[in-house]
TORKOL-4160 file (C-alpha; in steps of 0.2 Angstrom, whole numbers, padded with zeros to 4 digits, m for minus):
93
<pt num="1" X="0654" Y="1033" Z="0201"/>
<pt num="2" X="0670" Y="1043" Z="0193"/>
<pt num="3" X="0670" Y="1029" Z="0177"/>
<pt num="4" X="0652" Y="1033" Z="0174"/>
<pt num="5" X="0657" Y="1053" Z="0176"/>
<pt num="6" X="0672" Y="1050" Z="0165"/>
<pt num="7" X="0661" Y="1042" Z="0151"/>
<pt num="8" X="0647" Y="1056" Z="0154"/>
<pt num="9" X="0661" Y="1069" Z="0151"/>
<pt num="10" X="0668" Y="1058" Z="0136"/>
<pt num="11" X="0650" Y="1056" Z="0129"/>
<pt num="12" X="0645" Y="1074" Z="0130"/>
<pt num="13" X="0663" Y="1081" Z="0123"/>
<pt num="14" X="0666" Y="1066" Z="0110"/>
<pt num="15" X="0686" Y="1070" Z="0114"/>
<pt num="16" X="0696" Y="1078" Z="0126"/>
<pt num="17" X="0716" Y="1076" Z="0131"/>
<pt num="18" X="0718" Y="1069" Z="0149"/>
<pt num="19" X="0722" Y="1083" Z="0158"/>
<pt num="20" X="0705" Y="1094" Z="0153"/>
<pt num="21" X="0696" Y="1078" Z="0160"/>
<pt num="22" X="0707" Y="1079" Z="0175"/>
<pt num="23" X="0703" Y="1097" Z="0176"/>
<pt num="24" X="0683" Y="1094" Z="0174"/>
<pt num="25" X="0682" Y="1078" Z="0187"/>
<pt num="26" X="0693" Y="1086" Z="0201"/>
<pt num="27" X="0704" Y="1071" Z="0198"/>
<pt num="28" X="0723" Y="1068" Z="0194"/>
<pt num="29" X="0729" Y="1061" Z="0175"/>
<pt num="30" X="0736" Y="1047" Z="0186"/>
<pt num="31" X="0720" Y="1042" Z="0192"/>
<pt num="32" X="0710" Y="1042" Z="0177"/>
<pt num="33" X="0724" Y="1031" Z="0165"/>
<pt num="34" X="0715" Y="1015" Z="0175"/>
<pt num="35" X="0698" Y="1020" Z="0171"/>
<pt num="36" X="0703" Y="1026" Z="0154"/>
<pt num="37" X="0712" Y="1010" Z="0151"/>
<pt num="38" X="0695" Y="0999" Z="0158"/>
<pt num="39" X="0683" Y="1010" Z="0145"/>
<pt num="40" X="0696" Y="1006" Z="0132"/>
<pt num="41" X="0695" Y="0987" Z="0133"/>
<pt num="42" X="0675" Y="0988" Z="0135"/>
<pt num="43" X="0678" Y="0997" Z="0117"/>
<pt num="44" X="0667" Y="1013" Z="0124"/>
<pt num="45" X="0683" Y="1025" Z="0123"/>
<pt num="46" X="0698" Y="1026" Z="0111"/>
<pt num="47" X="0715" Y="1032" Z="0112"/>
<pt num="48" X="0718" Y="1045" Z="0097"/>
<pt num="49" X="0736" Y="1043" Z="0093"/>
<pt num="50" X="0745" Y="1057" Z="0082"/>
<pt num="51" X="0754" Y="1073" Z="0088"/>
<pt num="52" X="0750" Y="1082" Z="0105"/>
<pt num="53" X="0741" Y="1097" Z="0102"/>
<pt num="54" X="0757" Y="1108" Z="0108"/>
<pt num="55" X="0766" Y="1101" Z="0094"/>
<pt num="56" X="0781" Y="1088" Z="0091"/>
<pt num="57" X="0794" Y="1101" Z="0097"/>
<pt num="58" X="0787" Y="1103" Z="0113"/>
<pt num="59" X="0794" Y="1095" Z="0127"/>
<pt num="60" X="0788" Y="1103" Z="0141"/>
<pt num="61" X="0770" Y="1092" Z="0146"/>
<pt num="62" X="0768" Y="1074" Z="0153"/>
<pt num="63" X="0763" Y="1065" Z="0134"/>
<pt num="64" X="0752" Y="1055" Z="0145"/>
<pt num="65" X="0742" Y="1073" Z="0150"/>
<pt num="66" X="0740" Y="1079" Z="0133"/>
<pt num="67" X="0735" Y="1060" Z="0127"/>
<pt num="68" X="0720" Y="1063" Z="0117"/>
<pt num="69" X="0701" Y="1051" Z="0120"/>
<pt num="70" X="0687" Y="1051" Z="0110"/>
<pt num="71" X="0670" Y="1043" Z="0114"/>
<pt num="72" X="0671" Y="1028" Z="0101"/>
<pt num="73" X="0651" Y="1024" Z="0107"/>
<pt num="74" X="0646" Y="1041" Z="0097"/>
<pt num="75" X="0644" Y="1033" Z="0080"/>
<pt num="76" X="0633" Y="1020" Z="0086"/>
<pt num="77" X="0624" Y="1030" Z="0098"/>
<pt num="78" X="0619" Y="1043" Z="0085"/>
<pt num="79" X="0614" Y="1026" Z="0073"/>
<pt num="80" X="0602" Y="1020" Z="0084"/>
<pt num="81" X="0592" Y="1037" Z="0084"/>
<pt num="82" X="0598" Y="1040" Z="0103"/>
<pt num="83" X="0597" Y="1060" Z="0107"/>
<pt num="84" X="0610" Y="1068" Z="0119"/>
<pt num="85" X="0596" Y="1065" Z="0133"/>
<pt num="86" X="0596" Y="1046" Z="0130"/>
<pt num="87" X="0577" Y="1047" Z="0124"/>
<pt num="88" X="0576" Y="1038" Z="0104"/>
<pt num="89" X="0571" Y="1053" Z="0092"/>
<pt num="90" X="0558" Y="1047" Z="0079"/>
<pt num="91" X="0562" Y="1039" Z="0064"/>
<pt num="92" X="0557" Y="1045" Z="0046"/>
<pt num="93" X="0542" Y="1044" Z="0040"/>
């Protein structure tokens, strides 16, 4: 049940750090690495690497909070003519 409301949350946002998701799903960073790591295998999420969004001279958050995800099923989602509802829009023409 929380995997599919992590991807849901993924899906609809396209990216978010772990700790919003935390946030969001009432769960703890440490909870959802597992989950994150299983969508990330399935090739459904990916890890965006780069700088936190506080900056490289920040020190002060866990890097594996402000770790950033993005929903990697989006571009392929919105290829095959899938809507936000899950319904397939109409094609041209």
């Amino acid at each position: 049940m929380m995997l599919s409301r992590l991807s849901t949350y993924l899906r609809e946002r396209r990216r978010a750090s772990v700790a919003d998701m935390a946030l969001a799903l009432e769960s703890t960073p440490e909870a959802l690495g597992p989950m994150l790591d299983t969508l990330e295998r399935k090739g459904r999420v990916r890890r965006i690497d780069g700088e936190p969004g506080c900056g490289s001279t920040c020190c002060k958050c866990d890097p594996a909070t402000v770790a950033l995800y993005e929903w990697a099923g989006a571009a392929a989602t919105q290829a095959a003519g899938v809507g936000r509802s899950g319904a397939r829009q109409p094609g041209p023409g």
